[in-house]
C-alpha positions as CSV (number, residue, x, y, z in Angstrom):
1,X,-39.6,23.6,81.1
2,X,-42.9,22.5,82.3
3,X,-43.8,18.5,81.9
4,X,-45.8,19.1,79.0
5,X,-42.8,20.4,77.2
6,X,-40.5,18.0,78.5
7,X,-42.9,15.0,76.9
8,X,-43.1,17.3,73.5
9,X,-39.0,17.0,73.2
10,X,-38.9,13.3,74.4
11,X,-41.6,12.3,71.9
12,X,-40.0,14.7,68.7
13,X,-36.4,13.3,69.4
14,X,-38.2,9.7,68.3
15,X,-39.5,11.5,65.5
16,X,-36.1,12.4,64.8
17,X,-34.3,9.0,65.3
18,X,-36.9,7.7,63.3
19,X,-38.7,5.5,65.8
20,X,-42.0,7.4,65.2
21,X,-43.9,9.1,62.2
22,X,-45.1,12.7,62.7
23,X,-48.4,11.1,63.0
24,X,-48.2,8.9,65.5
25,X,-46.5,11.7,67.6
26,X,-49.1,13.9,67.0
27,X,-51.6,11.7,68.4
28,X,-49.3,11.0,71.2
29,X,-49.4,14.7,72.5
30,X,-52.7,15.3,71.6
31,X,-51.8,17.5,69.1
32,X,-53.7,17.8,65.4
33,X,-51.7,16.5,62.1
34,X,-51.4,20.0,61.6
35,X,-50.4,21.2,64.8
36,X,-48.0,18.5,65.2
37,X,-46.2,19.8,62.2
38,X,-45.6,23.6,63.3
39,X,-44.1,21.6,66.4
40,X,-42.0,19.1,64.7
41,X,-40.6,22.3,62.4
42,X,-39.9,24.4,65.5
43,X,-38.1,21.5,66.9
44,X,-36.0,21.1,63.8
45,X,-34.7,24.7,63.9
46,X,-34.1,24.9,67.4
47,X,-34.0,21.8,69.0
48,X,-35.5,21.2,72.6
49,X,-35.2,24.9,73.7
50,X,-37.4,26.1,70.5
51,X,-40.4,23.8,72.1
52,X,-40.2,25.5,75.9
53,X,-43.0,28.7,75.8
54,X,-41.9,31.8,74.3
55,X,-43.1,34.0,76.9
56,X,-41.0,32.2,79.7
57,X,-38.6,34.1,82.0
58,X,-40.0,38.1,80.5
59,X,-42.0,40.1,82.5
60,X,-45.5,40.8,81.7
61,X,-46.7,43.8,79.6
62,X,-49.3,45.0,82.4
63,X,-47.0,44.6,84.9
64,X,-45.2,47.2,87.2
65,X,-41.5,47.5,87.0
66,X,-39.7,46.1,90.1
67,X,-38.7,49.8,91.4
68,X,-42.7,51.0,91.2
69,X,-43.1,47.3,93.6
70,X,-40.5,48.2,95.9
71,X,-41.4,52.0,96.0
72,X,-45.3,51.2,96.7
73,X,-44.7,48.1,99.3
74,X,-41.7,50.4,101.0
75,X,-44.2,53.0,101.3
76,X,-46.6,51.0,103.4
77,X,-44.3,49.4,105.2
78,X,-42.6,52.4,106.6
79,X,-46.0,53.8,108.0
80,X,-48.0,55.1,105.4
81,X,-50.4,52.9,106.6
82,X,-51.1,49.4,105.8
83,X,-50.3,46.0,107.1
84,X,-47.0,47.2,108.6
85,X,-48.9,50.0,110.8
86,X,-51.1,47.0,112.4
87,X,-54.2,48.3,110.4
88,X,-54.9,45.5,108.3
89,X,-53.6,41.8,109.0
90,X,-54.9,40.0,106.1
91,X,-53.0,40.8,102.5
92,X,-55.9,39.2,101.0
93,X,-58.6,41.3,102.6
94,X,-56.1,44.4,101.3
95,X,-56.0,43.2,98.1
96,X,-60.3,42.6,98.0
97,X,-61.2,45.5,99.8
98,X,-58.6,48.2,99.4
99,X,-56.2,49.7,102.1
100,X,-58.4,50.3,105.5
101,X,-57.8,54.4,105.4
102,X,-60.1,54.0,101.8
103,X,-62.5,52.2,103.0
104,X,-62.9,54.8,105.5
105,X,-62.8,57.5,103.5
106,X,-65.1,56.4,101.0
């Protein structure tokens, strides 16, 4: 859980033993009257784990499944041409620019 999370939990467990009103928390966290509601009900069902970010620990919708990542970097490596065949020694030129052989081409 980030730090931001962590305070979120810390503060709603006060909410809980009674120490603060919703309020106050709210304005604690930064968090709108409102907002601070939908939090304090998610921590209600689920505790401490319902506040961490939903989308933590999945892999991305755009992104490339870990066989296509070892399939295209194995590929370069093993002298398709790329950084492995001594062509291009900056990853971050490759990744602005394109593989060497397509700049050529082009």
């Amino acid at each position: 859980m980030s730090a931001k999370e962590l305070d979120r939990v810390e503060v709603m467990g006060r909410v809980k033993a009674g120490a603060l009103r919703l309020v106050e928390a709210a304005e604690m966290l930064g968090l709108s009257c409102r907002q601070g509601k939908r939090v304090w009900a998610r921590y209600r069902v689920g505790g401490g784990e319902a506040l961490a970010h939903r989308g933590c620990c999945r892999e991305s919708n755009r992104g490339y499944g870990q066989d296509f990542r070892v399939q295209v970097i194995g590929g370069r490596a093993l002298g398709g041409g790329g950084w492995a065949s001594g062509q291009c020694g900056d990853l971050a030129a490759v990744v602005a620019g394109g593989w060497p052989q397509e700049a050529a081409a082009a």
